[in-house]
PyMOL CGO cylinders between C-alpha atoms (Angstrom):
from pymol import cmd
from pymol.cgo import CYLINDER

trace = [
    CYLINDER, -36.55, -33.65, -31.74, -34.83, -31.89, -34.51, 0.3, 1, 1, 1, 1, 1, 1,
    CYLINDER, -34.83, -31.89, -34.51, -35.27, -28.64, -32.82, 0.3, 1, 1, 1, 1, 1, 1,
    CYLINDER, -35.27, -28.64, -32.82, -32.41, -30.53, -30.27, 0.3, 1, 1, 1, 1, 1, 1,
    CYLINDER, -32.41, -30.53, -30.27, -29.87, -31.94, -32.44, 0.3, 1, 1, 1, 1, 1, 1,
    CYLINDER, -29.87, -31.94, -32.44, -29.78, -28.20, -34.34, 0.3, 1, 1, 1, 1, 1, 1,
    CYLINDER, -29.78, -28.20, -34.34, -30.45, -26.46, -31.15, 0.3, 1, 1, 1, 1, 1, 1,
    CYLINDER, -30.45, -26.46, -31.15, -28.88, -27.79, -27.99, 0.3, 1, 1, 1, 1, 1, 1,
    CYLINDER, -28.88, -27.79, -27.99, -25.96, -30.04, -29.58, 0.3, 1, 1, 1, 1, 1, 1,
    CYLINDER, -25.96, -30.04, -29.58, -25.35, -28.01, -32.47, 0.3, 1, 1, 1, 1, 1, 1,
    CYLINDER, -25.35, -28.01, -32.47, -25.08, -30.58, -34.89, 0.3, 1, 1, 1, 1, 1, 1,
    CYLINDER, -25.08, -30.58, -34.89, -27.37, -30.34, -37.03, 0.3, 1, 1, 1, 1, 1, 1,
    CYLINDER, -27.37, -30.34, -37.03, -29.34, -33.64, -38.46, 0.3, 1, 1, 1, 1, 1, 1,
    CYLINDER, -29.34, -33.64, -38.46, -26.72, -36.35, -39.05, 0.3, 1, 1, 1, 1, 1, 1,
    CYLINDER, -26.72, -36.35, -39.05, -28.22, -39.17, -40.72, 0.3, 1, 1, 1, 1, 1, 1,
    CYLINDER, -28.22, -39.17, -40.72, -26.42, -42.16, -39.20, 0.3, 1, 1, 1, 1, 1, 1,
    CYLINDER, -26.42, -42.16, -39.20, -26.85, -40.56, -35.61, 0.3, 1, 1, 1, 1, 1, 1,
    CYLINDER, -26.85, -40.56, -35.61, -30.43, -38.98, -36.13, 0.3, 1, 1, 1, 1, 1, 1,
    CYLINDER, -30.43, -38.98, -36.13, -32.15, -41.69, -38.66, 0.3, 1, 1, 1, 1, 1, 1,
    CYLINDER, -32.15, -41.69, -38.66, -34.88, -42.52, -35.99, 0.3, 1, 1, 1, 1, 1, 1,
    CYLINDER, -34.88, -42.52, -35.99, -35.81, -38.83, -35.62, 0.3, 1, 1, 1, 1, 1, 1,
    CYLINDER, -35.81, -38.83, -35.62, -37.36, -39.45, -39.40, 0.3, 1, 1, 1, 1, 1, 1,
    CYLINDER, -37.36, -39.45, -39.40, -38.45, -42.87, -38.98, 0.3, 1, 1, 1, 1, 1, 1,
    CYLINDER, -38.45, -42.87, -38.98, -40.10, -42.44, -35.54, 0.3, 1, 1, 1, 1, 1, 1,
    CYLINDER, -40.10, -42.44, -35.54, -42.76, -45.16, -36.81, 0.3, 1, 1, 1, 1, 1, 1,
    CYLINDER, -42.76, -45.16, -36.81, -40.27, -47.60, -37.57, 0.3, 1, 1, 1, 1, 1, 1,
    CYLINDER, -40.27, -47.60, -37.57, -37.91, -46.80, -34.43, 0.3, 1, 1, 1, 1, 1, 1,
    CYLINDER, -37.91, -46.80, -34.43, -40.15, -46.76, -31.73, 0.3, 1, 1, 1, 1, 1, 1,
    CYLINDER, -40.15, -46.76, -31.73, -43.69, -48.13, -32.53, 0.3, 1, 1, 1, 1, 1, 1,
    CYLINDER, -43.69, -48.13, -32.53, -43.10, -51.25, -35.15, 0.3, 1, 1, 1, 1, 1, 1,
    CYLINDER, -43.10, -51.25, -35.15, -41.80, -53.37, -31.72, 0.3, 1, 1, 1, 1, 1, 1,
    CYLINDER, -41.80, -53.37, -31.72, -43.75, -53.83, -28.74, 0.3, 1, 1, 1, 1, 1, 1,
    CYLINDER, -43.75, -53.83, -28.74, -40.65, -53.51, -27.06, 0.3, 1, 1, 1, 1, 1, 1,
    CYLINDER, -40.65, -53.51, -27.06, -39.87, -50.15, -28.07, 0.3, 1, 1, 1, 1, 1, 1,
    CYLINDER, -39.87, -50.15, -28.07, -41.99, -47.01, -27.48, 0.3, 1, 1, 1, 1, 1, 1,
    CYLINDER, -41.99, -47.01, -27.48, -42.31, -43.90, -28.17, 0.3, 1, 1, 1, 1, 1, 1,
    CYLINDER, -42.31, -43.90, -28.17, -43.49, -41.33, -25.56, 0.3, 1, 1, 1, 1, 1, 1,
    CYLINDER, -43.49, -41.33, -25.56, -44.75, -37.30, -26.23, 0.3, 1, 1, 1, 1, 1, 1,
    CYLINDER, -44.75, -37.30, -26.23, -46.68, -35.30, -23.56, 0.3, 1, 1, 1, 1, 1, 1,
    CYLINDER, -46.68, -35.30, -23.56, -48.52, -32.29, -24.73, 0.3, 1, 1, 1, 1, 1, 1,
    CYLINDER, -48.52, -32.29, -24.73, -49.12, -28.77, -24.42, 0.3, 1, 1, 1, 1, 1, 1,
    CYLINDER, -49.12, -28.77, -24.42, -53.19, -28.53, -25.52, 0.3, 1, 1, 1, 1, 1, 1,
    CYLINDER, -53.19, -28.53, -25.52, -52.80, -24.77, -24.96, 0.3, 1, 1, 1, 1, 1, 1,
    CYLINDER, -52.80, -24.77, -24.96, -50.54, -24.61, -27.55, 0.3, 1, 1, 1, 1, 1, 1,
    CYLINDER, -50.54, -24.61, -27.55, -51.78, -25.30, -30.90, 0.3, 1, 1, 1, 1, 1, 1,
    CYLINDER, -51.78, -25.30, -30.90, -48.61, -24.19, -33.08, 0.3, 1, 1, 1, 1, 1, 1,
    CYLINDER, -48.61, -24.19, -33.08, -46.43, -26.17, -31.42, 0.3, 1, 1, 1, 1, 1, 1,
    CYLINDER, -46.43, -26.17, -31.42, -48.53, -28.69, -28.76, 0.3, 1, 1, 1, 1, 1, 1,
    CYLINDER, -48.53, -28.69, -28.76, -45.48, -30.80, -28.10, 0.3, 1, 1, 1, 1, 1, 1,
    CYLINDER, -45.48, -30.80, -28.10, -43.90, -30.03, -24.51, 0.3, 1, 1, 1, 1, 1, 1,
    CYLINDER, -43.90, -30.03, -24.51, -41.75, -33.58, -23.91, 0.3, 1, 1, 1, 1, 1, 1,
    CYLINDER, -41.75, -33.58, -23.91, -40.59, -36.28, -25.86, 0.3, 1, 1, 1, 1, 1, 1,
    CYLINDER, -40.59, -36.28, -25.86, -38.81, -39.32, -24.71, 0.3, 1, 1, 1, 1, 1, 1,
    CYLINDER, -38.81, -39.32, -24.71, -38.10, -42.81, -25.81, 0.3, 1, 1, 1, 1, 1, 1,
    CYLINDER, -38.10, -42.81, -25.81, -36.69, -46.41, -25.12, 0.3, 1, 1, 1, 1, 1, 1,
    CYLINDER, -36.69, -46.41, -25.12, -35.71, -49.23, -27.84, 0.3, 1, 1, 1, 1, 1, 1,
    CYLINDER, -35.71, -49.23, -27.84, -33.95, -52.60, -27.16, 0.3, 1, 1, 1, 1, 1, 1,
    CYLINDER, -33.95, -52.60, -27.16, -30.54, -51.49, -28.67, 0.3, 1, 1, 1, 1, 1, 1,
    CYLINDER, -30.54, -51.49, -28.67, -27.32, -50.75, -26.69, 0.3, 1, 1, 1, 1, 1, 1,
    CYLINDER, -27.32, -50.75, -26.69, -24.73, -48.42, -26.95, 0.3, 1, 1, 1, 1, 1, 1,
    CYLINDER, -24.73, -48.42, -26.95, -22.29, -49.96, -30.57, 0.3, 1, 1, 1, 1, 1, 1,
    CYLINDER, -22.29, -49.96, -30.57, -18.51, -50.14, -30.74, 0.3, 1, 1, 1, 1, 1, 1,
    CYLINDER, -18.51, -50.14, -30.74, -17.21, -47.97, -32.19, 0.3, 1, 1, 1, 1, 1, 1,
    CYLINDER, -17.21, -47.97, -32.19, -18.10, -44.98, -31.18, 0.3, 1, 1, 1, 1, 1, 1,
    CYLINDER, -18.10, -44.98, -31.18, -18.84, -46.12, -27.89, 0.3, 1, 1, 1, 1, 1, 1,
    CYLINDER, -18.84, -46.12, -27.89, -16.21, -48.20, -25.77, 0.3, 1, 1, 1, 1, 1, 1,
    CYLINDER, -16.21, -48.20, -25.77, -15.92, -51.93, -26.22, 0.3, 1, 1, 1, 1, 1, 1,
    CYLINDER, -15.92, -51.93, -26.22, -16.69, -52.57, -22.97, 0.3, 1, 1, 1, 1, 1, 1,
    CYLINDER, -16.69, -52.57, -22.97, -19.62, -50.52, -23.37, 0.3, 1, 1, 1, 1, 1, 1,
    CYLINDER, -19.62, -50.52, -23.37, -21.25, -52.50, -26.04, 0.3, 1, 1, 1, 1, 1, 1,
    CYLINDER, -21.25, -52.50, -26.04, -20.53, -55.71, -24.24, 0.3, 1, 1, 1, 1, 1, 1,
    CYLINDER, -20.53, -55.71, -24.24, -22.08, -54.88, -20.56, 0.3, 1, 1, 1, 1, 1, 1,
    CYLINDER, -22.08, -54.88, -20.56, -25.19, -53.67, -22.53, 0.3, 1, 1, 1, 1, 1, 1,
    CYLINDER, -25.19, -53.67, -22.53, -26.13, -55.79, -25.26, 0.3, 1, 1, 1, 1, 1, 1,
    CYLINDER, -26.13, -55.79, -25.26, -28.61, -55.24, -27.55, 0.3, 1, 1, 1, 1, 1, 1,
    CYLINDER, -28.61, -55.24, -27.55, -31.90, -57.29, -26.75, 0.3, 1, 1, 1, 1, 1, 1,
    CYLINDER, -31.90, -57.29, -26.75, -31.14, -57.21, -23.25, 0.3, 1, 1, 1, 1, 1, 1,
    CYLINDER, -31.14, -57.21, -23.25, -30.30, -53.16, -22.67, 0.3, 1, 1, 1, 1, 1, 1,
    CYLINDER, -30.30, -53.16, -22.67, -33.32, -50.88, -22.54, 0.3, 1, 1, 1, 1, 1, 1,
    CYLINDER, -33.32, -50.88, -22.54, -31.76, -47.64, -23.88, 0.3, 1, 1, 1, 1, 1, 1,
    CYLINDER, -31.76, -47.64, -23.88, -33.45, -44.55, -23.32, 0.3, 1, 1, 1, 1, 1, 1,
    CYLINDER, -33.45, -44.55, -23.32, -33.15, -42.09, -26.24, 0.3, 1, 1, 1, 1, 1, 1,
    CYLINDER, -33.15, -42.09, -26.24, -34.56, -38.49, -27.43, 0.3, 1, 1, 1, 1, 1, 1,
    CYLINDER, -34.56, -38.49, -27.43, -35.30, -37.88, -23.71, 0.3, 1, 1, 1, 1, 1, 1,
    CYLINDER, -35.30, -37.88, -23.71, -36.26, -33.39, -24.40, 0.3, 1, 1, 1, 1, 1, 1,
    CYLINDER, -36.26, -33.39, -24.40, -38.29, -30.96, -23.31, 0.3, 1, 1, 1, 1, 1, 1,
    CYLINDER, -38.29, -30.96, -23.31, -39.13, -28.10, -24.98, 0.3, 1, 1, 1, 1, 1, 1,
    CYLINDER, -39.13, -28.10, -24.98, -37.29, -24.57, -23.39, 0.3, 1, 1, 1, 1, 1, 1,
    CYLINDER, -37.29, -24.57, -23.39, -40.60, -23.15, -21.94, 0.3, 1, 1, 1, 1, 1, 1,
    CYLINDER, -40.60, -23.15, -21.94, -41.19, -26.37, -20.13, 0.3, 1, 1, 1, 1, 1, 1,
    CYLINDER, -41.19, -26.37, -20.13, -38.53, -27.18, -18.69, 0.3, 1, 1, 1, 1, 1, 1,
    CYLINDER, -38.53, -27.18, -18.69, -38.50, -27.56, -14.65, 0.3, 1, 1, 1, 1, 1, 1,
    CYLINDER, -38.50, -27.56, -14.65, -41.81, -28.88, -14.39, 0.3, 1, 1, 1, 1, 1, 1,
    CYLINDER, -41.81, -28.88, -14.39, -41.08, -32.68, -14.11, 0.3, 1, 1, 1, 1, 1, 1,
    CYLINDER, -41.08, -32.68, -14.11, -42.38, -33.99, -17.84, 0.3, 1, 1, 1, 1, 1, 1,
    CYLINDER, -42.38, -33.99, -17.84, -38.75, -35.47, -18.54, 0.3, 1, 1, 1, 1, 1, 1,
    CYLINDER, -38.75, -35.47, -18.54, -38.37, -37.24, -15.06, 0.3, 1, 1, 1, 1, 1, 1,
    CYLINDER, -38.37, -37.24, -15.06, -41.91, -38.46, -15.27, 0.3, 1, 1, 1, 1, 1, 1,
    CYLINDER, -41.91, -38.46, -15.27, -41.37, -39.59, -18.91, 0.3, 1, 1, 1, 1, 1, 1,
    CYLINDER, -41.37, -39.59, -18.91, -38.72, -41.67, -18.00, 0.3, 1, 1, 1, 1, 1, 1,
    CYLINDER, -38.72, -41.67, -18.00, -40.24, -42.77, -15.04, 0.3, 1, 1, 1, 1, 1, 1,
    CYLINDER, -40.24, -42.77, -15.04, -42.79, -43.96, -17.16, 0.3, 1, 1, 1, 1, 1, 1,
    CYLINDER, -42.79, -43.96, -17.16, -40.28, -45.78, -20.07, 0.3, 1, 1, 1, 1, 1, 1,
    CYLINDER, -40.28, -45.78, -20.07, -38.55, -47.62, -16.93, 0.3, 1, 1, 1, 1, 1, 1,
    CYLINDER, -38.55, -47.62, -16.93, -41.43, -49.13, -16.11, 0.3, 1, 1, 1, 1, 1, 1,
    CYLINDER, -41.43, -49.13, -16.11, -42.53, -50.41, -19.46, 0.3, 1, 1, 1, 1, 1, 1,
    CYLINDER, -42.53, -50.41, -19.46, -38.94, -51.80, -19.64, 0.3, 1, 1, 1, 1, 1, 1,
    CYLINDER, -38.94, -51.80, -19.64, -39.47, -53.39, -16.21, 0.3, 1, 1, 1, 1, 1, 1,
    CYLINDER, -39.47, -53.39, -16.21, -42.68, -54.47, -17.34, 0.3, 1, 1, 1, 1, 1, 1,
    CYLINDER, -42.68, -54.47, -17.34, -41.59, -56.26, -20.57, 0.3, 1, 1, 1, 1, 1, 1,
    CYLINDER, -41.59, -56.26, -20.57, -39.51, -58.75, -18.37, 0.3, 1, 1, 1, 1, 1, 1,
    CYLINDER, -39.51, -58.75, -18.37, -36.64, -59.25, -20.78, 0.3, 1, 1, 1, 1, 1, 1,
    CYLINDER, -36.64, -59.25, -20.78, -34.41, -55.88, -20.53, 0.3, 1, 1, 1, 1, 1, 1,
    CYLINDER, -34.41, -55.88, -20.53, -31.82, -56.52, -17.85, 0.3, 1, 1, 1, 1, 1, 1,
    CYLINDER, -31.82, -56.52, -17.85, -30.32, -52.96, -18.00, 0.3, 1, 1, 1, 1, 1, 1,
    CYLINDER, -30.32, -52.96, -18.00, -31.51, -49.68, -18.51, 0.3, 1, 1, 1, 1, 1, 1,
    CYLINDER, -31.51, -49.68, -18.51, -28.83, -47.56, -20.50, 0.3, 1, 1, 1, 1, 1, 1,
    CYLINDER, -28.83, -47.56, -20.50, -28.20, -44.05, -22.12, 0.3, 1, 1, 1, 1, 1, 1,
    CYLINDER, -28.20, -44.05, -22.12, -25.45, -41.42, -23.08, 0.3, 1, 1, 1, 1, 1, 1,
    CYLINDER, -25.45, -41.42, -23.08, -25.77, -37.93, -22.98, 0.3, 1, 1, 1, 1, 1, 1,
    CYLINDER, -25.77, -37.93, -22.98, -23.60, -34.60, -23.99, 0.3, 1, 1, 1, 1, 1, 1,
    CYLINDER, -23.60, -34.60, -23.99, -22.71, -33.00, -20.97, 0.3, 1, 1, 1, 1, 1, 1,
    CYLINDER, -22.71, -33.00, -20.97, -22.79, -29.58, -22.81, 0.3, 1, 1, 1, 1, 1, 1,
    CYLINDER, -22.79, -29.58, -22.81, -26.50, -29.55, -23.25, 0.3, 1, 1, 1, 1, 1, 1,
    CYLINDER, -26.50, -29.55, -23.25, -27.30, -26.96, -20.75, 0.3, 1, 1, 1, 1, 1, 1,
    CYLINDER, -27.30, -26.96, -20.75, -28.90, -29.15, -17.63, 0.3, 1, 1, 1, 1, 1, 1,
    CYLINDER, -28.90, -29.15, -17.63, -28.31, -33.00, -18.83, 0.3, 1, 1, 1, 1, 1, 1,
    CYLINDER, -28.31, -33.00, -18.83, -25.82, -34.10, -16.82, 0.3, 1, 1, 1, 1, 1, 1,
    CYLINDER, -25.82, -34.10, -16.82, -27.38, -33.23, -13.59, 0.3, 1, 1, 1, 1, 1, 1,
    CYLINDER, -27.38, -33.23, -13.59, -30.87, -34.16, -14.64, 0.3, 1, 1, 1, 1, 1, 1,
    CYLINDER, -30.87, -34.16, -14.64, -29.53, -37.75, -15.74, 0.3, 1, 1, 1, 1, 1, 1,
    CYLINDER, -29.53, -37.75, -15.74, -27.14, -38.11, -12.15, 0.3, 1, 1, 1, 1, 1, 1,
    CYLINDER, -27.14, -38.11, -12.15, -30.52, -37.39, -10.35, 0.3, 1, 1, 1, 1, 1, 1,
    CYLINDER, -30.52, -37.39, -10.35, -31.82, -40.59, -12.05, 0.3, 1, 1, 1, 1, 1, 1,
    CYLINDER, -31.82, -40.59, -12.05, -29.07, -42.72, -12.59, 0.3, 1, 1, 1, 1, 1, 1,
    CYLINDER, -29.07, -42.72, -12.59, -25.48, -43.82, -11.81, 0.3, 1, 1, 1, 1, 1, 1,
    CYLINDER, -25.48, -43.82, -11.81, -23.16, -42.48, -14.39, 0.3, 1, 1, 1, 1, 1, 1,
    CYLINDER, -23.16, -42.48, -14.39, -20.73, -45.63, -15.53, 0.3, 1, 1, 1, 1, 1, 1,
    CYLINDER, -20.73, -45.63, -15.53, -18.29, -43.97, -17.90, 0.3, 1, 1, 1, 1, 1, 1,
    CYLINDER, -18.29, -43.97, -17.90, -17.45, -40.29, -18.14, 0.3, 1, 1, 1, 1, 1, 1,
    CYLINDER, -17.45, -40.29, -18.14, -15.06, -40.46, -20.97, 0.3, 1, 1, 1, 1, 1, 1,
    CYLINDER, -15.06, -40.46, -20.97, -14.08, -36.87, -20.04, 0.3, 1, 1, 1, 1, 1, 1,
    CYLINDER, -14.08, -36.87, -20.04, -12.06, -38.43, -17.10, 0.3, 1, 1, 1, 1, 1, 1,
    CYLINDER, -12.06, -38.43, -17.10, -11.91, -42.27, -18.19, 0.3, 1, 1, 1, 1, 1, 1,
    CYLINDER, -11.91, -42.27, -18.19, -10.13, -41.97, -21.84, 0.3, 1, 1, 1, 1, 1, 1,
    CYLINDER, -10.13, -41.97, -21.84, -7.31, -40.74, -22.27, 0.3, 1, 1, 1, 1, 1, 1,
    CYLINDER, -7.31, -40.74, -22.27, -7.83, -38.60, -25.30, 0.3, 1, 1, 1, 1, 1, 1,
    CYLINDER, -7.83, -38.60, -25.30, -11.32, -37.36, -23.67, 0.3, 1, 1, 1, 1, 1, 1,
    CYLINDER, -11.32, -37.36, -23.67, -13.31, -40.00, -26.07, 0.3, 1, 1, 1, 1, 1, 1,
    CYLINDER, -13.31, -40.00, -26.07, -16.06, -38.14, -27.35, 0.3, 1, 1, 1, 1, 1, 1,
    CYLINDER, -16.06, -38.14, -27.35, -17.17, -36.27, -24.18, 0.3, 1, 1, 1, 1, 1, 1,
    CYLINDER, -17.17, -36.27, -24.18, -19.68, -38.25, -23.60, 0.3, 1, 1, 1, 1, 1, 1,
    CYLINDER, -19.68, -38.25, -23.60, -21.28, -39.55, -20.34, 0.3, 1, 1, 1, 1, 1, 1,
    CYLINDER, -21.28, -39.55, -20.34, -22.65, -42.75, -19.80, 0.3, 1, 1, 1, 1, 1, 1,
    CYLINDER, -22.65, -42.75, -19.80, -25.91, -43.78, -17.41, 0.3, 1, 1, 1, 1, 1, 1,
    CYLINDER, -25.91, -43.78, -17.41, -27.55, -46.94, -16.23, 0.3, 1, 1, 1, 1, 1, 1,
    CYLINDER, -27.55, -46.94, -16.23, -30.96, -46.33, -14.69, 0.3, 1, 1, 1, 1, 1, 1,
    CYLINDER, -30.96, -46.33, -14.69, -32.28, -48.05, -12.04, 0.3, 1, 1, 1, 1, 1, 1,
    CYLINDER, -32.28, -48.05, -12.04, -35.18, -50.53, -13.44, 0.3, 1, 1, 1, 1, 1, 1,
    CYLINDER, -35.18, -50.53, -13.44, -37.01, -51.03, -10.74, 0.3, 1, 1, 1, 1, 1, 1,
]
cmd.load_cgo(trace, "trace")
């Protein structure tokens, strides 16, 4: 995961954005309705981790994100899918789509998420199409603010 944020968006580890990255315990496995998901590479024993992806029960906060945003998905009721990556050399393979198949339906299993939600930079090389493949976009702030917001595209998943 921090191979991404200094990687692909080029920002380097920024505490308020990237907190859960160090506390993946706490983000993603204290609640049962959060999880935490990792598919390995067992030929690889340097660097075994091929996919990562994960969902807590927190939607997107105002600001940065639109007002409207943060009130069509709450928190409690918004499944938000977050840290979906896969490594370079396995990309194109189908971990990521069958990771998040996989976090949609423990959010459809959990019976209280009414939304699945996420965000994603639309200058890391392949997001944008990956997440149209699986979702409907519902705000590209490129085109819907008038000062270009913070570039940022925003998803809601199907959950069944």
């Amino acid at each position: 995961m921090l191979d991404t944020v200094y990687r692909d968006f080029g920002t380097g580890y920024v505490p308020r954005w990237h907190a859960d990255i160090i506390d993946l315990a706490g983000a993603y496995l204290a609640s049962p309705r959060h999880t935490l998901l990792v598919a390995l590479d067992e030929s690889d024993p340097v660097s075994p981790v091929a996919a990562v992806a994960a969902l807590d029960s927190r939607g997107p906060v105002h600001p940065p994100n639109p007002p409207w945003m943060a009130e069509r998905y709450p928190n409690g009721e918004t499944a938000q899918l977050r840290r979906v990556y896969t490594r370079p050399g396995h990309r194109r393979r189908g971990l990521a789509r069958s990771l998040v198949r996989e976090l949609v339906d423990f959010a459809a299993a959990d019976g209280g998420y009414r939304s699945v939600y996420l965000h994603t930079d639309p200058a890391v090389p392949g997001a944008e199409a990956f997440w149209r493949s699986m979702g409907k976009a519902v705000c590209d702030e490129r085109a819907e603010m008038a000062d270009g917001g913070q570039g940022i595209v925003h998803f809601e998943v199907p959950l069944s």
